[in-house]
TIMAR-259104 format. One line per field, with one value per residue (C-alpha): x, y, z negated; residue in one letter. Coordinates in pm, 1 decimal, always signed. Example, Ala and Ser with C-alpha at 12.3 -4.5 7.8 and 13.67 -1.06 7.14 Angstrom:
<pts>
px	+1230.0|+1367.0
py	-450.0|-106.0
pz	-780.0|-714.0
res	a|s
</pts>
This chain:
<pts>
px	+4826.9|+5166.8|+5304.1|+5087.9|+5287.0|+5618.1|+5489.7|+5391.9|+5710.5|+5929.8|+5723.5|+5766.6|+6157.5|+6175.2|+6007.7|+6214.3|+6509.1|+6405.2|+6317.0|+6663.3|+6823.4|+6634.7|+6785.4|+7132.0|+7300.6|+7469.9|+7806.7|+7705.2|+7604.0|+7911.5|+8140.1|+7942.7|+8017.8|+8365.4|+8446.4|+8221.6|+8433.1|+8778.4|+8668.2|+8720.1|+9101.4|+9189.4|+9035.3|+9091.2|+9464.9|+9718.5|+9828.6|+10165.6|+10304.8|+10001.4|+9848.2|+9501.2|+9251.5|+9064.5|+8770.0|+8578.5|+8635.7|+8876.4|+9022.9|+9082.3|+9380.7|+9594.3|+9531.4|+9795.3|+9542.1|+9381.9|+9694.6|+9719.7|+9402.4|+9470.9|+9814.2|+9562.3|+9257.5|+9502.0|+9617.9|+9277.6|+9154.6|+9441.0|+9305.5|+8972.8|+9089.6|+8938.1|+9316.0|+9612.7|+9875.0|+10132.7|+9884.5|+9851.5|+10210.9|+10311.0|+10077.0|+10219.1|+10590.5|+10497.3|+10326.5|+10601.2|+10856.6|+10726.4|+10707.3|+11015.9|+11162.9|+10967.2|+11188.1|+11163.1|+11269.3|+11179.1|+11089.4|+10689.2|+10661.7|+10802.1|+10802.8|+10626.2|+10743.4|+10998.7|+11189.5|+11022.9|+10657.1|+10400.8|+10227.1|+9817.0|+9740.2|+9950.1|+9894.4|+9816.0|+10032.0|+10368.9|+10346.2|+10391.6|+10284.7|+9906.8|+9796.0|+9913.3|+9830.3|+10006.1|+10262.9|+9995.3|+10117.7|+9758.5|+9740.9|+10143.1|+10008.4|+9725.9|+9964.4|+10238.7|+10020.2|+9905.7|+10266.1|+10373.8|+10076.3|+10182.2|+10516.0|+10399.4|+10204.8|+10438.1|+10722.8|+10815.2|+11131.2|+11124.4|+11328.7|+10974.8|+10854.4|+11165.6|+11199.1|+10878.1|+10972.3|+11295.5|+11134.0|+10818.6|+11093.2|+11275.6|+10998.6|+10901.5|+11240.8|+11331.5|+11025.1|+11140.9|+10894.5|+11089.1|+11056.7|+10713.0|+10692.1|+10853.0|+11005.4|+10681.1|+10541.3|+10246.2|+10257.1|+10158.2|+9898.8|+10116.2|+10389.5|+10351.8|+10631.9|+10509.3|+10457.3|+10552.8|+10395.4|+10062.0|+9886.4|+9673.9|+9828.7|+9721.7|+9626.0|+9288.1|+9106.2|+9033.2|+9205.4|+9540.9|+9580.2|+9759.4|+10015.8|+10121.6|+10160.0|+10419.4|+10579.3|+10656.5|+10777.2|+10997.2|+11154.4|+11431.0|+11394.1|+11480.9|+11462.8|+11526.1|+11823.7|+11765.2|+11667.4|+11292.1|+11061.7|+11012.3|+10686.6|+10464.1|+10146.5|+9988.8|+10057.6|+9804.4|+9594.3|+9528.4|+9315.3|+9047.5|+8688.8|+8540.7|+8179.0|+7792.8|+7580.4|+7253.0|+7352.6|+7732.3|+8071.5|+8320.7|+8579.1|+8419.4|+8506.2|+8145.4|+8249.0|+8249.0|+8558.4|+8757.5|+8659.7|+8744.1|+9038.0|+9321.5|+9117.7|+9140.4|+9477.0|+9534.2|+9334.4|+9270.7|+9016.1|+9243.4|+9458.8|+9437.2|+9636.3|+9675.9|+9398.0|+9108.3|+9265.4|+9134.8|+8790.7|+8768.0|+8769.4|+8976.4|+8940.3|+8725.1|+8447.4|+8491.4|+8456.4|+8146.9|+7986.5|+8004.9|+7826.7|+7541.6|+7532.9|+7514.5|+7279.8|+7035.5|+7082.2|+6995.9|+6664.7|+6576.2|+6640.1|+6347.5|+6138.9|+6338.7|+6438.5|+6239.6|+6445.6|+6680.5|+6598.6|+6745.2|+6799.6|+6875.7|+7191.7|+7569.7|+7724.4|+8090.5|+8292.5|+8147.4|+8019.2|+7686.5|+7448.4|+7637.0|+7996.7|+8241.2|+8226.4|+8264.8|+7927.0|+7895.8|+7697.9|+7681.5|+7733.9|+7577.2|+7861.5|+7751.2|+7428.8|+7254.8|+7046.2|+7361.8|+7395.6|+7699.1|+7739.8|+8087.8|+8003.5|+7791.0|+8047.0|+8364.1|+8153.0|+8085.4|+8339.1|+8226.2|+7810.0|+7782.0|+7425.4|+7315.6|+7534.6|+7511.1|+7170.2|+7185.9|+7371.1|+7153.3|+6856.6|+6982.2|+7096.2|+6735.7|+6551.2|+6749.5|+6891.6|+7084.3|+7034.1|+7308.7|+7474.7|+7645.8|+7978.3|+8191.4|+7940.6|+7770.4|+7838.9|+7940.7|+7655.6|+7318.7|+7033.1|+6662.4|+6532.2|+6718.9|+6675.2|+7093.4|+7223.3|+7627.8|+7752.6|+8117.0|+8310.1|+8621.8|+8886.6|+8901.4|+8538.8|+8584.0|+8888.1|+8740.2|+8431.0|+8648.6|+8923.1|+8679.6|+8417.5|+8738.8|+8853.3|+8528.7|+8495.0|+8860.8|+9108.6|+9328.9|+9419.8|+9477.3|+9683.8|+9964.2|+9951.7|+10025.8|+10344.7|+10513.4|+10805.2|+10716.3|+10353.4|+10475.0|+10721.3|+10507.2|+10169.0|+10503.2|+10567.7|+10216.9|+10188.5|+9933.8|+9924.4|+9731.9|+9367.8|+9172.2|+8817.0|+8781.5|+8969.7|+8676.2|+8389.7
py	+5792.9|+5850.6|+5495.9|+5676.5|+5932.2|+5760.9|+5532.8|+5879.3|+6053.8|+5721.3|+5768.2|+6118.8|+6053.7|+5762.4|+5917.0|+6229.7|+6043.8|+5851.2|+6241.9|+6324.8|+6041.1|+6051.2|+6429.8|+6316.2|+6372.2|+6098.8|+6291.0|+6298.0|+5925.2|+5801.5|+5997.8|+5847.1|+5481.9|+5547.9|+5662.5|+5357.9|+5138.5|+5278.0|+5189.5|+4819.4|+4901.9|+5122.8|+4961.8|+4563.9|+4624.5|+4501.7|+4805.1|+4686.6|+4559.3|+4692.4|+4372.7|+4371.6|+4126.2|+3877.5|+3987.8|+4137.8|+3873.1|+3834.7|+3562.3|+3615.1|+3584.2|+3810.3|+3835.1|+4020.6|+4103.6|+4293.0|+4470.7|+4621.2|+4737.6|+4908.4|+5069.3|+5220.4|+5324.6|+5522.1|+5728.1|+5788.2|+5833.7|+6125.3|+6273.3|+6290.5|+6398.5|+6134.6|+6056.4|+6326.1|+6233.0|+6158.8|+5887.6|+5744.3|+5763.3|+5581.5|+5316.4|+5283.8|+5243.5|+4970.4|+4773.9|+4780.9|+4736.9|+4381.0|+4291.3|+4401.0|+4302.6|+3938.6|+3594.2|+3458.8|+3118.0|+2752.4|+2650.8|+2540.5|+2783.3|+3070.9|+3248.0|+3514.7|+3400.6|+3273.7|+3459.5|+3772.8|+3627.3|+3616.5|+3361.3|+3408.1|+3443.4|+3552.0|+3489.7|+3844.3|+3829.3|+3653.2|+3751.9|+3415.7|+3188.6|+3079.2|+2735.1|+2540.3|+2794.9|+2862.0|+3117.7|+3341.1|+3493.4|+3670.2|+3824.5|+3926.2|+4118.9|+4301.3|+4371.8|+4484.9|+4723.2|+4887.6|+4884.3|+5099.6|+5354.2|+5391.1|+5492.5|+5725.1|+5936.6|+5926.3|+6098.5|+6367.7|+6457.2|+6324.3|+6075.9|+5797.3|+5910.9|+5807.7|+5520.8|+5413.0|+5474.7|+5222.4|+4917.6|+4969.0|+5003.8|+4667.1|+4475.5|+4507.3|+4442.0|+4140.5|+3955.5|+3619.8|+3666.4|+3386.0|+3118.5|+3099.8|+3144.7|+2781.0|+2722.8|+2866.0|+3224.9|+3200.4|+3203.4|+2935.1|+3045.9|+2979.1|+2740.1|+2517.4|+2418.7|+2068.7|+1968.0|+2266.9|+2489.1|+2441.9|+2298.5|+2592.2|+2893.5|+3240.4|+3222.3|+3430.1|+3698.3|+3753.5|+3983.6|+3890.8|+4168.5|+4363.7|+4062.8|+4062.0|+4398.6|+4405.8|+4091.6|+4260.7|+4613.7|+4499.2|+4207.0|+4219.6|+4133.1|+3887.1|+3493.9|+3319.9|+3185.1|+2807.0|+2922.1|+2922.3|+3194.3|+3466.2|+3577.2|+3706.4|+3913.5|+3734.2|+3409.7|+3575.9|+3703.7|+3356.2|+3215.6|+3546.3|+3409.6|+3688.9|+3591.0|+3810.0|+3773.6|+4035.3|+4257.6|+4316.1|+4150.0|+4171.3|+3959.5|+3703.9|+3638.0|+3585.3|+3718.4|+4077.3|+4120.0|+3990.6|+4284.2|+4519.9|+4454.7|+4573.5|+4824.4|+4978.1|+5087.2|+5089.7|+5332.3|+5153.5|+5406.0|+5572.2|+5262.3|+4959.9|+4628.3|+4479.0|+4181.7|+4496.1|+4702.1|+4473.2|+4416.5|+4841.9|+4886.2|+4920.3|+4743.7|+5004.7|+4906.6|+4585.8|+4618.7|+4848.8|+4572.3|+4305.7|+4486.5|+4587.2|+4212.5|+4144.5|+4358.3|+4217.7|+3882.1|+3941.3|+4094.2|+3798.7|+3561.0|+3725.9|+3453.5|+3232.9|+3516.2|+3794.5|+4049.2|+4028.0|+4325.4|+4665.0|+4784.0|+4421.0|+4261.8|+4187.2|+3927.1|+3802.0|+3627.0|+3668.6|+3484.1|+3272.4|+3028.1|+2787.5|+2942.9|+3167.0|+3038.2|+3275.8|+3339.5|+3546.9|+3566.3|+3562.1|+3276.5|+3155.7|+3016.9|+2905.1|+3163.4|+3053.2|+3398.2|+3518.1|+3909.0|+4129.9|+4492.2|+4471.5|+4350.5|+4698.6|+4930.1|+4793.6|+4865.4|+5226.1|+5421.5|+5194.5|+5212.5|+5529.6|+5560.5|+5245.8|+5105.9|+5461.5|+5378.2|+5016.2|+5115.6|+5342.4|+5151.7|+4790.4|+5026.7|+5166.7|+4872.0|+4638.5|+4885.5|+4749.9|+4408.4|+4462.6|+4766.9|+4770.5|+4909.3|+4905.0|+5024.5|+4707.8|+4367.8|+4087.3|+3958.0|+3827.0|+3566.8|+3689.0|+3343.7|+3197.2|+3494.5|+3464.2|+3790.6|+3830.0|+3867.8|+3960.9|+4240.4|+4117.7|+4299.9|+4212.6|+4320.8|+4620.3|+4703.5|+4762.1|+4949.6|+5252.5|+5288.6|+5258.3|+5489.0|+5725.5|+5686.2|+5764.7|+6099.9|+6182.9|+5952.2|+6007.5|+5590.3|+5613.2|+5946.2|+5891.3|+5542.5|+5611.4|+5782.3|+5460.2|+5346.2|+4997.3|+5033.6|+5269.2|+5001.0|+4709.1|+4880.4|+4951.2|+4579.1|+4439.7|+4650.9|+4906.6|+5207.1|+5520.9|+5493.1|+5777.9|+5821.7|+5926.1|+5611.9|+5415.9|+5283.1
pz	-13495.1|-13569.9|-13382.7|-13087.8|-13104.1|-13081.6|-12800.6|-12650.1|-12687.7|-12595.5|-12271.8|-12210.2|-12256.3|-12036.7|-11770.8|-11801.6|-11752.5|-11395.7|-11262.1|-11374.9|-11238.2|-10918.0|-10894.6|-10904.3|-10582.5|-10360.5|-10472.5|-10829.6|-10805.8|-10678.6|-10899.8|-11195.6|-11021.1|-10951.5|-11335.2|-11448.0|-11237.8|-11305.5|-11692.0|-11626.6|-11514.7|-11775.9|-12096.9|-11950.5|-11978.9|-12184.8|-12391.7|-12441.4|-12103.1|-11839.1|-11757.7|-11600.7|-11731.6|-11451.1|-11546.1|-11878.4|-12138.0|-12396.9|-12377.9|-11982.3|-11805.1|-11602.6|-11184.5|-11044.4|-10762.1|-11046.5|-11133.9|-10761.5|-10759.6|-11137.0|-11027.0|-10723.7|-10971.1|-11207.1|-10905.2|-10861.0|-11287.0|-11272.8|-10935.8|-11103.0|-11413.4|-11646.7|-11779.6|-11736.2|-11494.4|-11850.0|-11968.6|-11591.0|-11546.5|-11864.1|-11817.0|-11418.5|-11581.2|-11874.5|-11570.0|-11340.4|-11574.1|-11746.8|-11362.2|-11233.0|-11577.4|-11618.9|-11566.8|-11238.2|-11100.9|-11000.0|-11308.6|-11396.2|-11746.4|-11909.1|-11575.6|-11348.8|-11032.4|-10767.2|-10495.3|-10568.6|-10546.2|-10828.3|-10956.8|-10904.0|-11301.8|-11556.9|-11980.4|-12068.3|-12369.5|-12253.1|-11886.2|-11784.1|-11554.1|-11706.6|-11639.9|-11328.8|-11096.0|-10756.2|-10681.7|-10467.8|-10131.1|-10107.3|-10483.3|-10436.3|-10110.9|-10322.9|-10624.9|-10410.5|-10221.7|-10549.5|-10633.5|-10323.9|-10382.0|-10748.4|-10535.7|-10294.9|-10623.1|-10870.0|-10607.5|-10861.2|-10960.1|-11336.2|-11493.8|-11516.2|-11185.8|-11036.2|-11188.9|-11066.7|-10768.4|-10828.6|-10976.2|-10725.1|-10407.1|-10571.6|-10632.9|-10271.0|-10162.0|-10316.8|-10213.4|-9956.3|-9675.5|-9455.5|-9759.4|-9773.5|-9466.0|-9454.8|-9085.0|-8919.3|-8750.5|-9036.6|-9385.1|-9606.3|-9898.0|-10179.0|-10343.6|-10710.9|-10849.0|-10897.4|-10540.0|-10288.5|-10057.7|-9977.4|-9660.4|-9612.3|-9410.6|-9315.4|-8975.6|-8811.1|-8935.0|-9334.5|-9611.7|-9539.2|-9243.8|-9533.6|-9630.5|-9255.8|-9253.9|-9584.1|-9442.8|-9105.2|-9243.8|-9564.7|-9354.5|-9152.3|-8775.1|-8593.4|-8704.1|-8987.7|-9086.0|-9036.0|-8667.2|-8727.4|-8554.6|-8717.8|-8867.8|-8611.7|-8563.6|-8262.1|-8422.9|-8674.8|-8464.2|-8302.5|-8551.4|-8430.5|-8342.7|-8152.7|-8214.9|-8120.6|-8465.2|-8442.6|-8195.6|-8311.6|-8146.6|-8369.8|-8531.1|-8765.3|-9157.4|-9328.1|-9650.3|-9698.8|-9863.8|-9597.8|-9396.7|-9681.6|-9906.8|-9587.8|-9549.7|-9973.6|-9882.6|-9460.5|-9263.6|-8962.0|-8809.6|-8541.2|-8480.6|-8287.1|-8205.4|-7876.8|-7959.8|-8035.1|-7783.5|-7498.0|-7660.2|-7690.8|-8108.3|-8390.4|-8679.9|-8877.8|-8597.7|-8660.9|-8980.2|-8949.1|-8737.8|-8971.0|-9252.8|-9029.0|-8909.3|-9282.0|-9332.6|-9075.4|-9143.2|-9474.7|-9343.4|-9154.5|-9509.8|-9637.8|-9583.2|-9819.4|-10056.6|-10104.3|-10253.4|-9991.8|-9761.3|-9605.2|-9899.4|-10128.6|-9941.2|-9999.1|-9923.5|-10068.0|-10310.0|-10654.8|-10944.3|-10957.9|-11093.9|-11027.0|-11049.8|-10828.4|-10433.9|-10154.5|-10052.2|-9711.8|-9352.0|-9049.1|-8995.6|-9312.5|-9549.3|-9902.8|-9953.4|-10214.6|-10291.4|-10502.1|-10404.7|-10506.1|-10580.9|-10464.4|-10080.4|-10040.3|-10261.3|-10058.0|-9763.3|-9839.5|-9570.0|-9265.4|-9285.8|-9614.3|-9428.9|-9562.3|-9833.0|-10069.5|-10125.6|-10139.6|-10432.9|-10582.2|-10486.2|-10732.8|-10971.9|-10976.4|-10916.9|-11183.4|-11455.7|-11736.0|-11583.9|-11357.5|-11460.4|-11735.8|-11918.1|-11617.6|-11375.4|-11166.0|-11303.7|-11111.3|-10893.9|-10929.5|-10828.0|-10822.1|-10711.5|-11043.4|-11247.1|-11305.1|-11372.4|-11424.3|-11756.1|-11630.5|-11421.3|-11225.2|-11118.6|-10779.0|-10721.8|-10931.3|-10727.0|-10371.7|-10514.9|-10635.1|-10388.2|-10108.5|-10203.7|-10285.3|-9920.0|-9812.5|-10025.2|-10033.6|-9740.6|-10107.7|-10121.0|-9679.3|-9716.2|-9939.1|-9812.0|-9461.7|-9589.7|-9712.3|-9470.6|-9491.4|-9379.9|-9126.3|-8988.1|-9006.4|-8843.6|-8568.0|-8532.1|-8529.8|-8225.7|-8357.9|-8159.4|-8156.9|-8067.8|-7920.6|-7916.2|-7556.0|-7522.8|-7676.1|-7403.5
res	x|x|x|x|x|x|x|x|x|x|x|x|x|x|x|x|x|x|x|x|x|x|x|x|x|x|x|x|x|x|x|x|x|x|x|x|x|x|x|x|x|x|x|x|x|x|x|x|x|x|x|x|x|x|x|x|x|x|x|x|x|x|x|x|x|x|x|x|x|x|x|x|x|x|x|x|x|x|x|x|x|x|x|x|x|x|x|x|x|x|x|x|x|x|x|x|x|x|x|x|x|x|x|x|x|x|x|x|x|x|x|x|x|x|x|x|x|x|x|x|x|x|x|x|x|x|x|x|x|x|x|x|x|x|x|x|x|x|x|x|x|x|x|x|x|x|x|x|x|x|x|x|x|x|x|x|x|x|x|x|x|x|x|x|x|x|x|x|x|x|x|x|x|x|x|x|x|x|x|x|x|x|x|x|x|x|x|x|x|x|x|x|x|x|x|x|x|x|x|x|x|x|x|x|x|x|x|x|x|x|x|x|x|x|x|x|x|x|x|x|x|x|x|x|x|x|x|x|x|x|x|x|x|x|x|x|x|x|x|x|x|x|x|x|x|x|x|x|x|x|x|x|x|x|x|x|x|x|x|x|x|x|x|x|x|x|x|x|x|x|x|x|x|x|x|x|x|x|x|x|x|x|x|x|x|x|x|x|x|x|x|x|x|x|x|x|x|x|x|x|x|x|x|x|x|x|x|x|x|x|x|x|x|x|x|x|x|x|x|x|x|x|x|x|x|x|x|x|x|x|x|x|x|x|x|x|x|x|x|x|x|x|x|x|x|x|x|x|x|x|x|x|x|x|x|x|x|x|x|x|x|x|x|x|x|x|x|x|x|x|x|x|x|x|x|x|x|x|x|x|x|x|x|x|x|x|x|x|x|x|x|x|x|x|x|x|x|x|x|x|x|x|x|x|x|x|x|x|x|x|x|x|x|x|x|x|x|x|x|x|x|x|x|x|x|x|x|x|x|x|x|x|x|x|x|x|x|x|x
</pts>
């Protein structure tokens, strides 16, 4: 009778709890997310020097990526009030200042970069450069953009306000956007040490809208100073494939996250360049478009995974089975039944309609399989039964800011006050987009 009872009463409790969870409001849901997710940037740092972990393991290394997105959630933790602006603030300082303040210079070790670029992963302890990884052109964009919103917050008139205002305006300044840009109008992806820069350049349509956009406002005009040409939008915007996938046109990157990490800190809803401007859109629509493609394509794989349905999608670079890979669609590239929190979070301001409860919808359907201390884990894979056992940073990252751009425009606001956003939106020919303008 009495293990009745308790079998009773466990009952009772656990059924109590899904009526009070389904009661939760979309608000209420998404404030719980965001202070889940802002957890992995505030207890996966070094408490010494600021460094961001790669994701939730101990022995992981530092991604600088990480870092920007950190600098960019503690804005947001002191916003919400789930640290006071002091704690945010000192944390912001220690960061910058073992950046700012780390060794840089051709040299393989005992370094955090060269010519004002960081390498991709850093040893959390030392700071250094952490196995033979490149000096990343991408990650530097991501870290430098939290760097410049940690600048446009902390504006007060203290003495650690302004100097994080000083070692955030240096470390943008000193970066050498003509050497790795290495005698072309692109830039390459990155440089080792050991051999040089790499083949691979940025050129066509993924995340690397936002490393343009640095490049063209913190560099000087004009070319460089071996006569090369200087870096260039529309040698960028070349690359585009304008492509029709389930009703949408838009510019193609299959993964998700290429559509989303610009967008964390740029608010490209009112704004267009000249290459959108002739199709009619900006790149919020485009944007928009590819998650519903997503979406639908993901509908149509039901047939060869099951779970994977209107309300079961997402679509990116993540973990899986059988390791990390950037997974995304349409077209198909590397799907393997491997589904992401992240894809549908970063998603959030373009298609709120859908991806808010997408979101609630795994967390309901999979619990503690997939959420965890940190909000959602990394990914998962019903057709393998793989579930995550890791956050990462750079997943975590575009979950919170975006879902706080969606509820608050607080990441888009204070960064559309920053002079060198300002200047190079101005020079990649972004203009002013009206909706009466749009067909």
């Amino acid at each position: 009778m009495r293990m009745a009872f308790y079998w009773m009463l466990a009952l009772l409790l656990f059924n109590s709890g899904r009526a009070l969870r389904a009661e939760e409001t979309a608000a209420e849901f998404l404030e719980r997310l965001q202070q889940a997710t802002f957890g992995y940037f505030w207890n996966e740092c070094h408490p010494a020097n600021g460094l961001i972990r790669d994701r939730s393991r101990a022995d992981s290394k530092c991604s600088i990526a990480a870092v920007g997105f950190g600098l960019s959630a503690t804005a947001i933790g002191i916003e919400h009030g789930w640290i006071s602006r002091r704690e945010g603030q000192d944390r912001v300082l220690r960061t910058l200042e073992t950046l700012s303040g780390g060794r840089q210079g051709p040299e393989a070790s005992g370094v955090n970069g060269y010519r004002g670029w960081y390498y991709h992963f850093l040893e959390m302890d030392s700071g250094h450069r952490a196995w033979k990884c490149e000096l990343s052109s991408m990650d530097t964009a991501l870290l430098l953009a939290g760097v410049m919103d940690a600048v446009e917050f902390f504006s007060g008139e203290g003495k650690e306000e302004r100097r994080i205002g000083e070692l955030g305006r240096g470390m943008v300044a000193r970066v050498d956007w003509e050497w790795m840009a290495n005698g072309e109008a692109t830039l390459t992806m990155g440089w080792h040490p050991e051999s040089g820069f790499l083949e691979s350049r940025w050129v066509g349509y993924n995340e690397a809208m936002i490393l343009y956009l640095l490049a063209l406002g913190a560099r000087t005009e004009g070319t460089e100073a071996g006569g090369g040409p200087a870096i260039s939008w529309d040698a960028w915007t070349r690359g585009y494939r304008w492509e029709t996938h389930h009703g949408q046109s838009y510019v193609v990157f299959p993964p998700l996250f290429g559509h989303q990490y610009s967008h964390c800190w740029v608010d490209f809803r009112n704004i267009t360049d000249a290459f959108l401007a002739a199709r009619g859109m900006t790149y919020f629509e485009n944007s928009r478009r590819a998650t519903l493609a997503q979406r639908a394509y993901c509908m149509d794989r039901a047939s060869r995974y099951p779970n994977y349905g209107p309300w079961e999608w997402g679509l990116t670079a993540c973990d899986g089975p059988d390791g990390y890979a950037a997974r995304g669609a349409p077209p198909a590239e590397n799907d393997d039944g491997t589904l992401a929190p992240t894809a549908v979070g970063g998603s959030v301001p373009f298609a709120p309609e859908i991806c808010i409860r997408t979101l609630r919808e795994l967390e309901r359907r999979y619990g503690a399989r997939l959420w965890g201390r940190y909000g959602f884990r990394d990914a998962f894979n019903r057709d393998r039964n793989w579930w995550a056992a890791d956050t990462l940073g750079i997943d975590q990252g575009p979950i919170l800011l975006m879902i706080e751009n969606h509820r608050t425009g607080a990441v888009w606001r204070r960064m559309s006050g920053s002079p060198v956003l300002k200047r190079g939106l101005e020079r990649a020919g972004f203009r002013p987009w009206r909706a009466e303008a749009r067909p």
